[in-house]
Structure formats: structure tokens, C-alpha cells
C-alpha positions as CSV (number, residue, x, y, z in Angstrom):
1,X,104.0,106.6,121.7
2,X,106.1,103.6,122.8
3,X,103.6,101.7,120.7
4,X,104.7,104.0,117.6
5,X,108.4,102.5,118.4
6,X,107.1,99.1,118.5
7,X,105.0,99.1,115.5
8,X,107.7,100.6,113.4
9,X,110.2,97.5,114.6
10,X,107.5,95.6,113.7
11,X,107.4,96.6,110.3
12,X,110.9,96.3,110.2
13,X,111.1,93.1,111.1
14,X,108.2,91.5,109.2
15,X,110.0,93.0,105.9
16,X,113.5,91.8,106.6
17,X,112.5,87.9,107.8
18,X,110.6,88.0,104.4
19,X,112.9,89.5,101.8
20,X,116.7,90.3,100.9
21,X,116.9,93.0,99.2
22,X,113.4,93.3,97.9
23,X,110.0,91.2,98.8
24,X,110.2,88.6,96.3
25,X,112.6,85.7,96.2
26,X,113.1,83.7,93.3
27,X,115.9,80.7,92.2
28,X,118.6,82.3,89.7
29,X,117.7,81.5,86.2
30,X,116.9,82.8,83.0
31,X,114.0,84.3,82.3
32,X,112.2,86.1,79.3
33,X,113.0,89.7,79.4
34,X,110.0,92.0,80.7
35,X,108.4,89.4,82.5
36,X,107.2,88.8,85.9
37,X,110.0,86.6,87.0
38,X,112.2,88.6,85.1
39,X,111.4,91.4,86.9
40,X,111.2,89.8,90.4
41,X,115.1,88.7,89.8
42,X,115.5,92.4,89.1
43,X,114.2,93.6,92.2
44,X,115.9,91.1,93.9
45,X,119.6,92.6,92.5
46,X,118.5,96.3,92.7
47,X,120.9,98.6,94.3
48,X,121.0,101.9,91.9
49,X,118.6,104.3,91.1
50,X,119.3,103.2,87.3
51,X,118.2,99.6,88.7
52,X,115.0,100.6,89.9
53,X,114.3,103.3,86.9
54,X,114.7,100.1,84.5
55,X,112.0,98.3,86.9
56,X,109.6,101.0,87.5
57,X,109.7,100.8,83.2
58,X,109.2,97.0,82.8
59,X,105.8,97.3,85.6
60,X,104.9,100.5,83.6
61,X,105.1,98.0,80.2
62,X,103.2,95.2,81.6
63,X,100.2,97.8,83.1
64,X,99.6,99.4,79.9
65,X,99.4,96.2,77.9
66,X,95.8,95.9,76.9
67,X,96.5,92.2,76.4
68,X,97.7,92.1,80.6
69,X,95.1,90.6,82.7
70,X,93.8,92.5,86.2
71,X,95.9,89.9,87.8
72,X,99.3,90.4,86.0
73,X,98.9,94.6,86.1
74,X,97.9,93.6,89.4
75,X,101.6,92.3,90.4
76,X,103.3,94.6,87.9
77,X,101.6,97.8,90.6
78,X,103.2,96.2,93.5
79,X,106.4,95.9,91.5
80,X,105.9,99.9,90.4
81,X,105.6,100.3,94.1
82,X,108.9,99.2,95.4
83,X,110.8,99.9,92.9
84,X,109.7,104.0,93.3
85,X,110.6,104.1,96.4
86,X,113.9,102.2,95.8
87,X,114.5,105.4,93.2
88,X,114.3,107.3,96.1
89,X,116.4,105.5,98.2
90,X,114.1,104.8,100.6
91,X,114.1,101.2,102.7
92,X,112.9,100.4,106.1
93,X,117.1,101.0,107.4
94,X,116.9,104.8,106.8
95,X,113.4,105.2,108.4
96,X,114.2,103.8,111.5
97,X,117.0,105.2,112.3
98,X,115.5,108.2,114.1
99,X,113.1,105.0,115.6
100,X,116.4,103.7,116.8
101,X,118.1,106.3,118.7
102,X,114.5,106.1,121.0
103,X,115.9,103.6,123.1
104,X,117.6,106.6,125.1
105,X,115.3,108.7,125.4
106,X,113.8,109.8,128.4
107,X,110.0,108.0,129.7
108,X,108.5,111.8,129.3
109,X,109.6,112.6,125.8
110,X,108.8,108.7,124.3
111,X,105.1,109.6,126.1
112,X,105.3,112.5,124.1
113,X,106.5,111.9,120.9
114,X,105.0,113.0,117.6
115,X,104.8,110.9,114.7
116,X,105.6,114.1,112.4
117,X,108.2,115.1,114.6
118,X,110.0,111.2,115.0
119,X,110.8,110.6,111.5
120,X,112.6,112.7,108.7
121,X,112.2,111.2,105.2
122,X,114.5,112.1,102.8
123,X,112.5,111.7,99.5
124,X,110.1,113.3,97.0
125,X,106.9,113.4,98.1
126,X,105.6,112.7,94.6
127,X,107.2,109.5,94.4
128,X,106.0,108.6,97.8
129,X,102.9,109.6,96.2
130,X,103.1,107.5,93.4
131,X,105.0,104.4,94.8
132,X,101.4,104.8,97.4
133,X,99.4,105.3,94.6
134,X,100.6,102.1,92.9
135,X,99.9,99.9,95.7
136,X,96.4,101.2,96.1
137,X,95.8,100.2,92.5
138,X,97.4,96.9,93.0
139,X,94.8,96.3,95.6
140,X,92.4,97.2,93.7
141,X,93.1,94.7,90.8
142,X,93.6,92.4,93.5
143,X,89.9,92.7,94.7
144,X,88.2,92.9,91.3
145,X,90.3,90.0,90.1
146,X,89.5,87.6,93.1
147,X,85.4,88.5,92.4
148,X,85.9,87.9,88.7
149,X,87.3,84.3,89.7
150,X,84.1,83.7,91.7
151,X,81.8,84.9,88.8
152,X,84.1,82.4,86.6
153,X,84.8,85.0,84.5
154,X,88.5,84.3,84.4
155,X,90.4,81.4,86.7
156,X,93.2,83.9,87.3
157,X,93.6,86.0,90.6
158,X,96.1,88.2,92.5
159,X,96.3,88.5,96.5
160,X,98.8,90.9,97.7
161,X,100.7,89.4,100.6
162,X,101.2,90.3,103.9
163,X,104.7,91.9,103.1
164,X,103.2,93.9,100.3
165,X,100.3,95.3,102.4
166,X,102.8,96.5,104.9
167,X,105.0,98.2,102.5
168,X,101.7,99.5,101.1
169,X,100.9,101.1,104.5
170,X,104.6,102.2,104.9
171,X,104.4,104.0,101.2
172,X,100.9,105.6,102.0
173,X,102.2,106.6,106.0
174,X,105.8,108.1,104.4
175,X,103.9,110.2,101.9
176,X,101.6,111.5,104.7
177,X,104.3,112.9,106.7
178,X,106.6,114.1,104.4
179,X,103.4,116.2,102.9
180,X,102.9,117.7,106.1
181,X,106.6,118.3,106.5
182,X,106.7,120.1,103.8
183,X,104.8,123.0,105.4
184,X,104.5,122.3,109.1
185,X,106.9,122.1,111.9
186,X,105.1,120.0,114.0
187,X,107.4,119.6,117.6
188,X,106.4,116.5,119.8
189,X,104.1,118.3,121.4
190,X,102.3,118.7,118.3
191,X,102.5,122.8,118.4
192,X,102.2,123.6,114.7
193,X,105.0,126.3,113.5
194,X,104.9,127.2,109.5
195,X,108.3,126.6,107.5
196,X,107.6,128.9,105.6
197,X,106.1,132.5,107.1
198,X,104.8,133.3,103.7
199,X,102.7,130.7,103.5
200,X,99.1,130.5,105.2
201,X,97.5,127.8,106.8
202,X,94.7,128.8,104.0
203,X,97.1,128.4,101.6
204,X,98.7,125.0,103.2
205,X,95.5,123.3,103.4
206,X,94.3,123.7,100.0
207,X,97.7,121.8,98.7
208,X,97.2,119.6,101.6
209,X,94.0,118.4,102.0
210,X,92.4,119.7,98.4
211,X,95.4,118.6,96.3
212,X,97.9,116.1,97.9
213,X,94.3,114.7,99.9
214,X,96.7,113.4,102.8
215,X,93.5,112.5,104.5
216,X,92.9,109.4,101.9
217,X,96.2,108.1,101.9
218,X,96.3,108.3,106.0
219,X,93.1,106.1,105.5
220,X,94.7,103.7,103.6
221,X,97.7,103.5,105.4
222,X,95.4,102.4,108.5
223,X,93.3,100.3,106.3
224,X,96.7,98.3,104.7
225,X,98.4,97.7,107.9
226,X,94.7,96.9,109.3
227,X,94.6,94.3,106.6
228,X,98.0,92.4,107.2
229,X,96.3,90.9,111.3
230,X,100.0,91.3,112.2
231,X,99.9,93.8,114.6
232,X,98.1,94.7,117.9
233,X,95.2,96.7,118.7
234,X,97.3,99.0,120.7
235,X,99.6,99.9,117.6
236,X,96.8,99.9,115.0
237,X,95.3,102.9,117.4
238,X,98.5,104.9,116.7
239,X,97.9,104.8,113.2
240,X,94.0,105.4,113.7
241,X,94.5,107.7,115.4
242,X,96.6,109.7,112.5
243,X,94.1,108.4,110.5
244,X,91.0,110.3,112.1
245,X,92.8,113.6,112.8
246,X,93.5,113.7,109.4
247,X,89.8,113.1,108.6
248,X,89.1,116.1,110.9
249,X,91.8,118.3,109.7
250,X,89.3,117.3,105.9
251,X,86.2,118.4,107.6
252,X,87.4,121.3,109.3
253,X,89.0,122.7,106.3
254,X,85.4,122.2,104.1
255,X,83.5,124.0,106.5
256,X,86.0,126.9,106.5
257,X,86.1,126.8,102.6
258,X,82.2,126.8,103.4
259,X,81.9,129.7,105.4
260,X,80.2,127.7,108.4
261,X,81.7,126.0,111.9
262,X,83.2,122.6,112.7
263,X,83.1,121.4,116.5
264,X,86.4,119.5,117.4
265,X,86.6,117.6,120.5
266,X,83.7,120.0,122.0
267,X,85.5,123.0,120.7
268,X,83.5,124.7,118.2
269,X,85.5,126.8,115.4
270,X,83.6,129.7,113.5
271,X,84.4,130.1,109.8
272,X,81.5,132.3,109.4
273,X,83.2,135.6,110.3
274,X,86.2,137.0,108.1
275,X,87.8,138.9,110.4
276,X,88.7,135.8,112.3
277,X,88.4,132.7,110.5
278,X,92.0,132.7,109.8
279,X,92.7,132.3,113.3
280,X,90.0,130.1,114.0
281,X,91.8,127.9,111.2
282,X,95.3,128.3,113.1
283,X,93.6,127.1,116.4
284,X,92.0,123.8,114.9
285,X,94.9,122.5,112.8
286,X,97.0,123.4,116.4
287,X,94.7,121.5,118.1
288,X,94.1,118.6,115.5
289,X,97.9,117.8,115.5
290,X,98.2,118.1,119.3
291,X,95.4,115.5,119.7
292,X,97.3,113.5,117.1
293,X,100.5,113.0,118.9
294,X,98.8,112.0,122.1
């Protein structure tokens, strides 16, 4: 888990040595209204939620512009991106300041802390959703533009930088927790508890996995921060390792919608009988999120 802490300063500080207030840094002058550098000055000045709400309009503008090439709706995604979660208030300071207040924490409980239990996010979940979203298209436009330029069908192209991919992971990694949030309390041990007794863990992971697919975005969190080479092996695992329980917690829950079995870590959970494949449920996603925060 110390290479949770690590990763997350990491992130911190790769963010803050390249950006102010937002990732893009421009001299002050005039530009056209609505335009790229237009909007880049924007981001740069941003501190209101009526700030970002004018941003998130101008990227909205320039994406739904037939006349926009891949690599201009490409830039105007990432610009969507930060600027959502800027509606939302949410920057790499609030974040870590539960990753902060480690430092005095005993050697037992930093070996075992719980990503789901370490961080508290403040935010909606369908903006992280969307902010995450937008990135993922950005990258997208990003690949198809770079092949178009080596089929010479355009001589325009869009990379994302390294900044960019990490706030794409960050977006993608936020959303994933604060879904899970929602409906688990997950304690550092990574014994699940429900927030709400009403609720089933039938009922949880059809919004979870069928509907908010929390799986895919802890993919591309992994795959973004993967992408950026600016972090070790060691705390890529951390994030893989998110990544893969989340892709069992997927599997599992379509062989219970299924009717059949689903073997986790040797442990083989029956779906097949009714009168206890509620509890079989119970005792996979228990023992999904306590492989996860090992």
C-alpha cells in the first residue's frame, strides 16, 4: 500500500511541475473567442464553477462542429475533461489530503490500506463519469487521427500528453471509487458492509457493473497511467491490481446473472442454486475487494 501513497504523490507532483492552475500554459494575449487558445487562457484563469461551465460549453461547441477535425475535437475532449471536474471542484490538493495525513500512520495499517477506504471524493459520480468519458474519447481521436496522418489522409494529428494521460487515469480511478462508495463500505481490510441495508448486492451489481461498468473505466485508468512510462512497476501493480478485481467482480456477476459458477482464487462460487446464490454473491464480492486491498 505504501506504493498507493507513492503513486498518488507522484501524480501530484507530475501535474503541479507541469501546470498552474490548469495543464496548459499559454502567453497572455488576445485570442478569437471559442477557440483553442481561447479556451486554453480560460482554463488557465478558472476558479468558479461559472468558469469551468463556460469551458465545458466552448469544448462542447468545437466537438459538435461538423467542420472540427478529429484532431481539434480531439483537444476540445481533453479540455471537456478538466474543466468537468473543475465544476466539481475537484483537483489533485483535495484528493490527497487523506494521502497526506499517511505519513503518521502506523507500518500495520499503511500495509493494510484500502484504496476504497483511503480516499473520500467529494463529487458527482456522473461528472467523474463524464469528465472520464471525455478523455477516453480524446484518446480515441488521438489514435484515429495519428493513423489518418500515416495514410496521408489529413497532415493534422493530436497526441495527448503525458499530463493529460495522467489526469485521464485520475478521472477514470475517481469515478471508480466514488461508484463503489456509493454502495459499499469497504474498511481497509476490504470487509464489504452495504450503506444502505435495503439495497442487495444483486441489486448493487447490476448499477455497478451492468450500468456504471466500473470494470471498463478501472481498465482504462491502468491502461492511461500505463501509457504516461512515468511510473514504476511496483505502483502500476497497485492499480492492476484494482484493475483485475474489478474484471473478476464483471465475471462473477455474469455467471450469477447466468445461473452457473465462477472459481476465484481456487474458490469456486455456485450461482446455480437459489436458495443460496445470494450468499454465494456476498462471499465473492467480500472476497474480490479483500484481494484488492492486499
Amino acid at each position: 500500500m505504501k506504493n498507493l501513497i507513492l503513486m498518488f504523490m507522484l501524480i501530484a507532483l507530475a501535474l503541479s511541475q507541469g501546470c498552474g492552475s490548469s495543464l496548459y500554459s499559454e502567453n497572455e494575449d488576445y485570442y478569437e473567442e471559442g477557440s483553442e487558445d481561447y479556451i486554453i487562457e480560460l482554463l488557465n484563469d478558472a476558479t468558479s464553477t461559472e468558469n469551468y461551465t463556460a469551458i465545458v460549453d466552448y469544448a462542447q461547441s468545437i466537438i459538435s462542429d461538423n467542420a472540427s477535425t478529429n484532431a481539434e475535437k480531439a483537444s476540445a475532449y481533453t479540455f471537456l475533461g478538466e474543466a468537468l471536474l473543475g465544476t466539481e471542484g475537484v483537483n489533485l490538493i483535495s484528493v490527497l489530503e487523506d494521502v497526506a495525513e499517511l505519513e503518521s500512520m502506523s507500518e500495520d495499517d499503511l500495509e493494510s490500506g484500502n484504496i476504497f477506504d483511503l480516499i473520500d471524493i467529494d463529487a458527482s459520480a456522473d461528472t467523474l463519469k463524464a469528465a472520464a468519458d471525455a478523455f477516453s474519447s480524446a484518446n480515441e481521436l488521438s489514435t484515429d487521427s495519428s493513423e489518418r496522418v500515416l495514410l496521408k489522409e489529413t497532415t493534422e494529428s493530436f497526441e495527448m500528453t503525458n499530463d493529460q494521460l495522467i489526469l485521464a487515469g485520475f478521472a477514470n480511478l475517481l469515478y471508480v471509487i466514488k461508484s463503489i462508495q456509493i454502495y459499499f463500505d469497504i474498511d481497509s481490510s476490504g470487509s464489504v458492509s452495504l450503506i444502505d441495508e435495503n439495497e442487495t448486492y444483486e441489486t448493487i451489481s447490476a448499477v455497478l457493473i451492468d450500468t456504471n461498468t466500473i470494470h471498463v473505466n478501472a481498465s482504462a485508468s491502468y491502461s492511461f497511467f500505463n501509457q504516461t512510462g512515468a511510473f514504476a512497476t511496483e505502483q502500476l501493480e497497485v492499480l492492476e491490481n484494482v484493475s483485475t478485481a474489478l474484471t473478476s467482480y464483471s465475471e462473477g456477476w455474469a455467471a450469477y446473472s447466468a445461473g452457473t459458477s465462477y472459481t476465484y482464487n481456487s474458490v469456486s462460487y455456485d450461482f446455480s442454486n437459489e436458495s443460496t446464490k445470494v450468499t454465494s454473491l456476498e462471499d465473492l464480492v467480500n472476497a474480490i475487494f479483500e484481494g484488492a486491498s492486499s
